[in-house]
N, C-alpha and C positions, 0 to 999 in steps of 0.2 A: 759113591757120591763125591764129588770132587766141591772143597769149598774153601774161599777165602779165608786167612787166619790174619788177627792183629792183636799187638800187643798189649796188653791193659796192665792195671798197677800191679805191684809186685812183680811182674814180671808175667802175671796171667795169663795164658793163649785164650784168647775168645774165639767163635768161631761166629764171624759172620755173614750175614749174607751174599750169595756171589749169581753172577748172573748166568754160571754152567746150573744150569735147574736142572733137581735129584729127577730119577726116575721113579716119582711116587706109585707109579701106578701098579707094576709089577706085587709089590711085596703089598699094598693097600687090597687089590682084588682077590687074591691068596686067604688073604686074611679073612675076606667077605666072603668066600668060598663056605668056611670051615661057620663063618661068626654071625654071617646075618639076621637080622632080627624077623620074625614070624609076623609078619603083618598081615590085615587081611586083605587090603588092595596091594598086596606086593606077588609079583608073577601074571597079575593082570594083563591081560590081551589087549583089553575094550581099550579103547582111547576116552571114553567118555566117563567110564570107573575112577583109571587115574588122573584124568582133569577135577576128579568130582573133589578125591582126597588128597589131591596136591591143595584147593579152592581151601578144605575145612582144615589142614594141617597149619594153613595161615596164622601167627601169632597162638596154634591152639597146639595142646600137650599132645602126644599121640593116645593116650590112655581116654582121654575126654573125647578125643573123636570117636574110637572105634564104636562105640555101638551107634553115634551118629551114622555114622557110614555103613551101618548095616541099616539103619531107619528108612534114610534117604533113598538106598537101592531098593528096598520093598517098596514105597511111594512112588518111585519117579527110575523104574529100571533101564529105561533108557533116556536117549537125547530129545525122543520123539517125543515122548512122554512127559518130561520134564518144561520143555516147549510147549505143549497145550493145556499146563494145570495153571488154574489160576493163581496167582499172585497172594491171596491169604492163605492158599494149601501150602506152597511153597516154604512163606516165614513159620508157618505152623509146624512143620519138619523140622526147619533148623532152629526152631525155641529152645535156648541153653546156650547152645552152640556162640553167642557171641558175635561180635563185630557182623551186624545182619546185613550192612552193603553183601557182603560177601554173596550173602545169599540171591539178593535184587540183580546182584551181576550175574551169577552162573544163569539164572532164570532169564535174564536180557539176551546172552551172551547165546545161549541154547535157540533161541528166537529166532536170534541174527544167521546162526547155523542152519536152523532149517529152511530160512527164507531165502539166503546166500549159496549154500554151501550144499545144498541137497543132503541137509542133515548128515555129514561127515564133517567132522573140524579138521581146519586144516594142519597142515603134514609140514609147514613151515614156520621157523621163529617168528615169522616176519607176519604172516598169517594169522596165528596163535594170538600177536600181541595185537590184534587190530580188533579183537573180540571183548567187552565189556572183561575188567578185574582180572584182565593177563595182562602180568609186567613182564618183567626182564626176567626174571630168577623162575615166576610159572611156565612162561612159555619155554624156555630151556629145560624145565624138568618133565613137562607132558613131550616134548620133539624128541629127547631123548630116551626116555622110558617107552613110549607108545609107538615110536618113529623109526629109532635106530639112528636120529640125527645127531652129528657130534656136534654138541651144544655144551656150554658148561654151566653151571648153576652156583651161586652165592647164596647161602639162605647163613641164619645163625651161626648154625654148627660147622656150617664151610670156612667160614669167616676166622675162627676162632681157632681150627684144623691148619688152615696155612697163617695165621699169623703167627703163629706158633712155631711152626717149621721152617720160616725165615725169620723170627725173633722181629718182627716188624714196631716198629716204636710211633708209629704215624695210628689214627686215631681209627678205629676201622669206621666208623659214623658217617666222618669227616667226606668231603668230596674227593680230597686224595684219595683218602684208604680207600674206599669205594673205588676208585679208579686203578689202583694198583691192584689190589686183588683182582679183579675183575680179569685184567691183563695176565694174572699169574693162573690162573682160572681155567682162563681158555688156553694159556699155553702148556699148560703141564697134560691137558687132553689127551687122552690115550687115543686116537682113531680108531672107531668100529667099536667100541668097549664103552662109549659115553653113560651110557642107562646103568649100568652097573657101578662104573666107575663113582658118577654121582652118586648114585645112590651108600657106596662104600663110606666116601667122606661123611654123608651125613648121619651114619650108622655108626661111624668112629665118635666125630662129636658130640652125639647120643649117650654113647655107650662106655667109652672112653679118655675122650679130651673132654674132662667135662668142664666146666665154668669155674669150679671149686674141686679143691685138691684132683686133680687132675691122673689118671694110673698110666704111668708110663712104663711104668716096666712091663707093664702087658702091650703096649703099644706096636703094632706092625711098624710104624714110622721111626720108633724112638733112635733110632741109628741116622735117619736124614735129618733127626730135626736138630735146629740150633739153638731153641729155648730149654733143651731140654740139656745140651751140650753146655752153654753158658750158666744153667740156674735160672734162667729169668720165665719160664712156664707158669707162675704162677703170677707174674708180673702181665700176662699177653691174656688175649688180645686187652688191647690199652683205648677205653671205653670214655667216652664225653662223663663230665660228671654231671651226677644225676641232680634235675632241678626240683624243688620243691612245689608237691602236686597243690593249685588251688583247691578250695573246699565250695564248693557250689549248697543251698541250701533250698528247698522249696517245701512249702503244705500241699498236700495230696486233699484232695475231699472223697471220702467216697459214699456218694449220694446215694437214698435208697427214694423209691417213689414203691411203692406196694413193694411185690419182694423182687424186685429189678432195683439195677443199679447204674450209673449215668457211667460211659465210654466212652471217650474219644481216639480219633486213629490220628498216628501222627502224621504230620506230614512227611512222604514221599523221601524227599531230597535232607529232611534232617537228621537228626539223635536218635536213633531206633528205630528210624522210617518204617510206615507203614504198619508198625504194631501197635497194637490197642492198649492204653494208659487208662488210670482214673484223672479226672482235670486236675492238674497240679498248677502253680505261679509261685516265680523267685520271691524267696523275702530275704532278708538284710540278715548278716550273720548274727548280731543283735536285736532283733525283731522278739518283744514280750508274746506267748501264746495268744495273748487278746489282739494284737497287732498282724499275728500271721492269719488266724482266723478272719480277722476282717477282712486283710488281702485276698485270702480265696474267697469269701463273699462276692468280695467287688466283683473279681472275674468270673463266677456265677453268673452274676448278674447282667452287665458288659458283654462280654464273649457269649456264652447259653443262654439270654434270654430268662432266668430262672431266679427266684426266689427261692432261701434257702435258710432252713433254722440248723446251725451245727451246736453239738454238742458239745457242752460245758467242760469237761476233763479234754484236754487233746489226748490220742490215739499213742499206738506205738512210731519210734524213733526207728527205721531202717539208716542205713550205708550200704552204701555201695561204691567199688573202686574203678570208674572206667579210665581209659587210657591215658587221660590229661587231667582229671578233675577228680576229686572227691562228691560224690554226692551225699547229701543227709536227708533225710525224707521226712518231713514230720507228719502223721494221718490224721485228721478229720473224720469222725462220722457225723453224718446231717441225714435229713431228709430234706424231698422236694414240697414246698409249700404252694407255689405258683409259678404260672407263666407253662411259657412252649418253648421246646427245644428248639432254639433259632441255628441254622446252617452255618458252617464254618467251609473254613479251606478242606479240612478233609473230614473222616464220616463223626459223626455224633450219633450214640443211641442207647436208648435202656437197654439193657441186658440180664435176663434170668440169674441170680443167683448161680442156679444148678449149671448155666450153659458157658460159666465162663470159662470152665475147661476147654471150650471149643476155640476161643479166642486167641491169637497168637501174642504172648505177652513179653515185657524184658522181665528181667530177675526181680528188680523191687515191688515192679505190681504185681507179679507173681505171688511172691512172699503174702502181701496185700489179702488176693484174691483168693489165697487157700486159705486165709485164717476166717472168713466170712461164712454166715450160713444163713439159709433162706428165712424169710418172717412165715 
């Protein structure tokens, strides 16, 4: 590898970035040869396997997906299939799994392929990205795994693998860094080698350039890179600072009318879309338990149509950490006293005790729903 050198204090050589870019590729695939990781969508044929756990590897660990990705292929073993389950089967699979657009997309996305596409997804980036929850980095990583297209891929671990190995001091977040890697990305591409190739870097980042203390002496690359030449590997990738997450707070009620208990679905297009919650409403982070109680009254009353006696002691305190926000959940028990369940934007309904396992839920009502037992 041939690389620019400049002086630093005492007389230092650093070694900087240079625009003759290493041949990563050679010594990185050698590497994947001997090192790669046992996955269980990895060696996949389907195209629709690896769209399935490129979708759930999205912001998710690989250890948290896998038995997802065994669930999902028993449910929904093809595109064909996936395509004509309804839309509660679907978030009922992915419950756990996290960030559920994900879900609503592959399920849209699978639709649009069978109506489109004569149930084959298409074989181009350009293609790939025009199907619901395919960006830039998914469609790159199913074209090249499933395709044999030389495509290149940016995920975390990519990111983190070359900014390291040109010691990059720009922000990888940022719209530059984004655009620089991007460019270093696609050029360093092995032709005809892309599906491996990707797949190497983010096996490396994985496995060895990790985020914290970093093992470089095991490293295929340690000899092209310049963070690791300089000292500065523990300095890279050089990361926006992190902002401080709001706290969001709400009362939960969970209503019992005989031994059923009152659900609503969310709506579609928000926060958890389409899965089934008990009624919850924001209260003020300073809201007394008599104050937050009466808030959920109100919207009982208001919103469902219903009359409502809750319970003197409030419930248990949940958290939970989603992407932007803190939530705090404080519970309610009540029962229903009067009135009729009036209609909303989306579904409303009692529900058996025993059958709320059938409901596709987020973590906090979850928590909720399993601690509850029938009258």
């Amino acid at each position: 590898m041939s690389r620019d050198l400049k002086r630093t204090g005492a007389g230092r050589r650093a070694v900087a970035p240079s625009d003759l870019l290493p041949d990563l590729a050679a010594p990185l695939l050698a590497w994947y040869a001997r090192h790669q990781r046992h996955l269980p969508w990895r060696g996949a044929r389907d195209p629709y396997a690896i769209w399935v756990s490129e979708i759930m590897l999205q912001q998710t660990q690989v250890e948290t997906v896998r038995p997802y990705y065994a669930r999902w292929l028993a449910a929904f073993p093809t595109l064909a299939a996936l395509a004509a389950a309804p839309p509660a089967a679907v978030l009922a699979v992915w419950e756990g799994l996290g960030y559920y657009s994900r879900a609503r997309n592959l399920h849209r996305a699978a639709q649009q392929v069978a109506a489109e596409h004569g149930g084959a997804l298409p074989r181009t980036v350009a293609g790939l990205r025009a199907l619901p929850g395919i960006g830039r980095y998914t469609a790159g990583a199913i074209a090249s795994m499933a395709f044999g297209v030389d495509a290149a891929v940016l995920d975390g671990n990519v990111k983190r693998v070359l900014a390291r190995v040109f010691d990059l001091t720009v922000d990888v977040k940022s719209p530059a860094g984004e655009k620089q890697l991007w460019a270093l990305a696609e050029r360093l591409l092995p032709p005809g080698r892309a599906g491996d190739y990707n797949q190497a870097l983010m096996d490396l980042g994985a496995t060895l350039c990790l985020p914290r203390a970093p093992l470089c002496l095991l490293c295929p690359l340690r000899e092209l890179c310049a963070a690791f030449a300089n000292g500065t590997q523990h300095l890279r990738p050089v990361l926006p600072a992190r902002r401080a997450q709001p706290e969001r707070r709400q009362a939960a009620g969970v209503i019992r009318k005989g031994g059923r208990v009152l659900l609503a679905q969310r709506p579609a297009d928000g926060l958890l879309g389409g899965l089934w919650a008990f009624p919850a409403v924001d209260v003020p982070a300073e809201a007394s338990a008599d104050e937050q109680a009466a808030a959920l009254s109100e919207l009982l009353r208001k919103e469902y149509g219903l009359t409502v006696t809750l319970g003197e002691t409030p419930g248990p305190v949940l958290r939970h950490t989603f992407t932007h926000f803190r939530l705090v959940l404080h519970v309610y028990e009540g029962r229903w006293r009067a009135g009729r369940l009036a209609a909303g934007q989306a579904a409303r309904r009692w529900v058996k005790v025993s059958e709320l396992g059938d409901c596709a839920m987020g973590k906090t009502d979850r928590r909720v729903a399993q601690g509850l037992t029938g009258e």
